[in-house]
N, C-alpha and C positions, 0 to 999 in steps of 0.2 A: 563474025565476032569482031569486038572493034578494040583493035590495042590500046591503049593507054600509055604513052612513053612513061617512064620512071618509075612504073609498079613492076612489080616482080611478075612473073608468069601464074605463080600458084596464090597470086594473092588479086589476080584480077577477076571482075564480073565476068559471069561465062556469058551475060545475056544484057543488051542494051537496047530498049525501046527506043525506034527509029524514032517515034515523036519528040523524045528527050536528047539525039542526038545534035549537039552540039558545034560548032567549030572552037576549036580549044587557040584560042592568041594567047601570046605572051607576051605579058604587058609587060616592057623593058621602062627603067626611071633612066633618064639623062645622066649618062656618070658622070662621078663628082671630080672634080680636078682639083687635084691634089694642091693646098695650101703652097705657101713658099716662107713658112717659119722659118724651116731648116737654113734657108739662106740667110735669114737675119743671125740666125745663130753663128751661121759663118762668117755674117760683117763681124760681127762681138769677136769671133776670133781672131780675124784680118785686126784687128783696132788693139786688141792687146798684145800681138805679137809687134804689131811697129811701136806702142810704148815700148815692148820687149827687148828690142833693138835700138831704142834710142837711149834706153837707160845705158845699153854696154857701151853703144860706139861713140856716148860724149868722152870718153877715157882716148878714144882714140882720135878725135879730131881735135882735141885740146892738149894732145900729146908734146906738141911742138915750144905750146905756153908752158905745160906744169915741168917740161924740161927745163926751162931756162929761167921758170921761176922757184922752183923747188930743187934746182940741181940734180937732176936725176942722170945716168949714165944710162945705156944704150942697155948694158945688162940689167943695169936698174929696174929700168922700164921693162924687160923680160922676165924679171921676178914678179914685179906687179902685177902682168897679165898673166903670168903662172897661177899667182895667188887666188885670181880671179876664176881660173880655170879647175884647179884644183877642186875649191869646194864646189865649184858646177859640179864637176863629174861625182863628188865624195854624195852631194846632195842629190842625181840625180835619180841613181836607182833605187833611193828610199822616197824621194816625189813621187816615182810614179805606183809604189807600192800603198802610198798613205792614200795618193789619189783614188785608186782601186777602193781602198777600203771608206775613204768620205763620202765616195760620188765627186761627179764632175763642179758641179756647181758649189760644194764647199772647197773641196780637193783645191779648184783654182782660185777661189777666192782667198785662201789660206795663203797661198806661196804669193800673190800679184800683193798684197800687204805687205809681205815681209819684203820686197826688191822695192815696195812704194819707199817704206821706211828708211831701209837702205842705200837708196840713190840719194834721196834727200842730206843721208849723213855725210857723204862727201861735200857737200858746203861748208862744214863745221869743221874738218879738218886741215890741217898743214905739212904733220909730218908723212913721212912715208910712210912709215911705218901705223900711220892711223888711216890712209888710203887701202894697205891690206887690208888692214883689218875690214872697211867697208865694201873694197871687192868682193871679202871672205865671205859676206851676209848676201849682199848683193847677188853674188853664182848661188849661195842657197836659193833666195826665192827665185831667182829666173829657171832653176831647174826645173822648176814646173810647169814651167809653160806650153811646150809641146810633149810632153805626155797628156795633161788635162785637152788640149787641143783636140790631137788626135784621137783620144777617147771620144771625144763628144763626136770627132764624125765618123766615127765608127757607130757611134747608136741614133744619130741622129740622119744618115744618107746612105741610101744603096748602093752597092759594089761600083757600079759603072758611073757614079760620079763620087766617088770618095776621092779618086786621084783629083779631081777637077775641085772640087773642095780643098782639098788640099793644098793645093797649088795656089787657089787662092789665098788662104790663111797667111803661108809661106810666103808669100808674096809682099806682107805686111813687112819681111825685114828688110827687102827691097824699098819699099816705101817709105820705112824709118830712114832707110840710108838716102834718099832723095832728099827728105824734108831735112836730116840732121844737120849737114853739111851746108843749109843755106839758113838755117835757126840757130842753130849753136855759135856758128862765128860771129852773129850778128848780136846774141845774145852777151858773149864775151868781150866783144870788144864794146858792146854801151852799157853794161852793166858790171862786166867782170865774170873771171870764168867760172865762180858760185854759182850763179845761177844759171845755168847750163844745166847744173845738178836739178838744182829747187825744178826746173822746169819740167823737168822730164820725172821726176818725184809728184809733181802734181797731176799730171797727165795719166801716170798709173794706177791714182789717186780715184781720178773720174772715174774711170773706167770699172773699177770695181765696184763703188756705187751703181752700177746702171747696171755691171753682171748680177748684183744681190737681188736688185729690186725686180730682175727682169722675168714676166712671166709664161713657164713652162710647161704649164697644162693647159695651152689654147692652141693644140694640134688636132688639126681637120684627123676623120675617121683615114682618108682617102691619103694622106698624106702619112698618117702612119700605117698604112699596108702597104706603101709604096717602099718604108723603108724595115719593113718586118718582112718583105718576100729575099730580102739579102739574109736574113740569118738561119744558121744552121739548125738543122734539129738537135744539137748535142746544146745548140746556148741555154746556159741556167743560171742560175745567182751563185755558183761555185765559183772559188776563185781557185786557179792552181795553184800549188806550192812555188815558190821562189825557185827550190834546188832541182825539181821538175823543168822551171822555165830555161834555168842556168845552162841543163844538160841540151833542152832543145837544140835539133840541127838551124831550124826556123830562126832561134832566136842567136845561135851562134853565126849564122851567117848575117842579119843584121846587123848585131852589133860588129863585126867585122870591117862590114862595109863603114860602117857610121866612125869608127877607129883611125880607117885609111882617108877620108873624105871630110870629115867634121873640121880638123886642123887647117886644110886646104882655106874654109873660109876664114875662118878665125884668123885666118893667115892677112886674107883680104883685108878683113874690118879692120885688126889691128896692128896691120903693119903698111898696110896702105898709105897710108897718108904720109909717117914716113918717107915711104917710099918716095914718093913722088915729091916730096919737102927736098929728100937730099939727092936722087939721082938728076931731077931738074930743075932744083932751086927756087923754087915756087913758094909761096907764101900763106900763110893760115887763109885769109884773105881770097889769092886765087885759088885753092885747091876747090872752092865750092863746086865749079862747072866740072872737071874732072871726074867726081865722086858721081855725081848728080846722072852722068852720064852711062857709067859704070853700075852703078845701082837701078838706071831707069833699065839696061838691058838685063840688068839679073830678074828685075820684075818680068820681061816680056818671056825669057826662058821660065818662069815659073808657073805663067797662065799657060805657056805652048804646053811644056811637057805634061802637065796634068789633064789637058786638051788631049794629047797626041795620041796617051793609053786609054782613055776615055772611047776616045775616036774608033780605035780595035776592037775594042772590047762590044759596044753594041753594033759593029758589022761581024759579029758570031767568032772574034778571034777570042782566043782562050786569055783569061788572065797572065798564067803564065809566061806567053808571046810576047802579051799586051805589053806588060811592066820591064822583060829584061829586054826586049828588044830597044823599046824609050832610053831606055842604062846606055845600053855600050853606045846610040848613037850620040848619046850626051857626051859619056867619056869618050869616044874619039874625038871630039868637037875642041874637047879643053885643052888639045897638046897643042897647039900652036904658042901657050901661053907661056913654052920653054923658054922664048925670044924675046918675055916682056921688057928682062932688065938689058938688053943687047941692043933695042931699036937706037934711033940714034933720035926722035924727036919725040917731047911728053904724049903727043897725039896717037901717033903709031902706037906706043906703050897702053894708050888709056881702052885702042881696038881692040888691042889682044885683052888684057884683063879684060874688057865688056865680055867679049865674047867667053871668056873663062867663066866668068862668075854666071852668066846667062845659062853656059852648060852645065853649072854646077845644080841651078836652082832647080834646072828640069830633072839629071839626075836623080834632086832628094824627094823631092816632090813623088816620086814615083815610089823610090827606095822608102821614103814614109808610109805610103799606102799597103806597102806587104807585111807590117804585123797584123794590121786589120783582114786583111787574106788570109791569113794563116793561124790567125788565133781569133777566140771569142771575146767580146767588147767588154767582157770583167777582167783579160787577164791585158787588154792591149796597152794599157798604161805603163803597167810592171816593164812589159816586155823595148817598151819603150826607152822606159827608164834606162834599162839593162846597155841600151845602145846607145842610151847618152851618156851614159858614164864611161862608156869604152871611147868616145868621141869626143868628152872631155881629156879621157887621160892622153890620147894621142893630140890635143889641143895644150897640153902642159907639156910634150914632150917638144912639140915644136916649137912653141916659145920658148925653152930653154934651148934647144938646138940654131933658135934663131940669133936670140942674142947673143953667143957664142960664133958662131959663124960670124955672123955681121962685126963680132970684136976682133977677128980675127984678117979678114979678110975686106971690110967696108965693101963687100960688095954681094948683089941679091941671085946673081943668074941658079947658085947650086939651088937654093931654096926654090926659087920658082920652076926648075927642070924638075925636082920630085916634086912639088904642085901638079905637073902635068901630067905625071904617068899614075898616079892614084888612084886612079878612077876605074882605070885598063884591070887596074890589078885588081879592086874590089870587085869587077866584075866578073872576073874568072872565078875568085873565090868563092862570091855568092852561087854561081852556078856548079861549080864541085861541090859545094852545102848543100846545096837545094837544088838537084840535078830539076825536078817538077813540082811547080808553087802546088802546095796541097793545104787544106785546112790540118792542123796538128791534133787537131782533138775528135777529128772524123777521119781523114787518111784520104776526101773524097778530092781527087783534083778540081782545081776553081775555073771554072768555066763562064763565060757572060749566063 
């Protein structure tokens, strides 16, 4: 009798006329290779997060101008960036909840409006007190940025390249800070520091146009099963509760880390130039190359480390592995950065910060990709959010701890010695949180 693969036993012919017997082929189609939308979606995010970025750090590279022409004091300027930080964090865990409930593609078009609007208002102002005020608006819509981000590569790229997505997107603030620093001085000094604003107001401008108009249902079959074999069986159109997300170990170890680590750069962008203005007298002018330098390695830590867990992850090492091992080797990497304010030449100074800010970017990049691990693509915005407001508020504390210190003492080494050890600490705590990356709504550990 002649078997038949795939029929059951009790459902096969007992009897097959040799005449009629067969050779049974299986006629295989060429499989289809997976589209590469997902990556243009990634450019779209790489290009909004360096608007992203250029809107914040004209405040900080034009710091040295709106000091001496707006009389600002050192604390001055610590309230301002307070101001700014403030309503980031106040806005961002309601960004990533509204996002949640828009979708990605209104969600981010909502908040890139309101930071377009917003950066533009700072041309229009003088007083200080009307630059709060356009900070205030300004940290609302930027808080949307990476929630909406991160949402979209969580439904739009499988597990083993979300960190590398990531990394890339991220990498966009790296990118702003290259481009800022040689646009903005240039812009300021043949135009005036206005337009610094106008510029990076219209550039947010575009970009929203091209997200609205851009279209989202021309995904190969083969490309979305590529990134529907990443999701859980529990994913549904539910969204969790807020006070559900709040209690997460998941999400309290997140935002923990983002608490310890978020301020660290903030620290960078906004007090950088500073920095390097008054410990080596440097000039609006030369600080270009410096920045330029410093931001081009924070870029190359932000492609590595999203490469690095990538890298683990499809030679069969566990998520888990993958992601905290990336962590602690970032954070050991960034203590040398104890020394930045001690060297004795701008150069030496500009090695260690490269190298800090490089560690930092691998770091987040990784530390980004574990709500998308740990939670389903409807709640990872929220949960996002949750971490950016914890990262704001420790970005409000240190700007006020900065200007303080700095009036106190004119000098940077305290600040940048806890800069260094941040990193150490959030990784311990992440790992007492979340002894094993698990999905939070299945319990199953994450595996490649």
């Amino acid at each position: 009798m002649t078997r038949v693969p795939g029929i059951p036993e009790q459902n096969r012919p007992s009897e097959v006329n040799q005449g009629q017997q067969q050779e049974m082929r299986v006629i295989r189609k060429p499989k289809e290779r997976p589209g590469r939308m997902r990556w243009f979606v990634c450019a779209l995010l790489f290009f909004a997060t360096t608007t992203n970025y250029m809107d914040r750090q004209v405040l900080g590279i034009l710091a040295p101008v709106l000091q001496k022409d707006l009389h600002w004091t050192q604390q001055g300027y610590g309230n301002m960036v307070a101001c700014f930080t403030f309503a980031y964090g106040l806005a961002y865990l309601l960004s990533g909840r509204i996002i949640d409930r828009l979708g990605t593609r209104k969600g981010y078009g909502l908040f890139v409006g309101i930071w377009s609007v917003s950066s533009a208002a700072h041309a229009f102002v003088s007083s200080a007190f009307g630059f709060g005020i356009a900070r205030f608006f300004l940290g609302i819509g930027e808080s949307g940025n990476f929630p909406a981000a991160l949402k979209a590569v969580a439904e739009w790229f499988p597990k083993e390249e979300r960190a590398l997505a990531t990394g890339i997107f991220n990498s966009g603030t790296n990118f702003a800070a290259l481009l800022a620093p040689i646009i903005i001085p240039f812009i300021a000094l043949r135009f005036g520091w206005r337009y610094g604003f106008i510029f990076t107001a219209s550039m947010s401008m575009l970009w929203l146009i091209v997200w609205m108009l851009f279209p989202y249902n021309r995904l190969r079959p083969a490309e979305s099963q590529l990134i529907d074999r990443s999701l859980t069986p529990v994913e549904s159109s539910e969204i969790r509760s807020l006070r559900s997300l709040l209690s997460d170990r998941g999400t309290i170890a997140f935002a923990t880390s983002k608490f310890l680590t978020d301020p660290v750069w903030w620290f960078y962008l906004f007090w950088g130039p500073l920095f390097l203005t008054n410990r080596f007298h440097i000039t609006i002018a030369q600080m270009s190359l410096p920045l330029v330098v410093i931001y081009f390695a924070a870029s190359i830590g932000s492609l590595f480390g999203g490469w690095l867990s990538g890298y683990w992850i499809k030679r069969g090492r566990s998520v888990n592995f993958s992601r905290k091992a990336a962590m602690t080797i970032f954070a050991i990497a960034v203590l040398p950065v104890i020394f930045a304010a001690q060297v004795a030449t701008l150069w030496m100074s500009v090695a260690l910060i490269s190298l800090a800010a490089a560690a930092h970017q691998g770091f987040s990049c990784n530390l980004f990709s574990t709500p998308s691990d740990m939670f389903r693509a409807q709640s990872v915005a929220t949960v996002v959010g949750i971490g950016g407001t914890a990262g704001a508020l420790g970005g409000t504390v240190l700007a006020e701890v900065a200007g303080y210190v700095l009036k106190r003492t004119h000098h940077y080494s305290l600040l940048f010695t806890v800069c260094g050890f941040m990193y150490l600490l959030a990784v311990l705590l992440f790992q007492i949180l979340v002894p094993q990356l698990k999905h939070q709504d299945s319990g199953t550990e994450i595996n490649a």
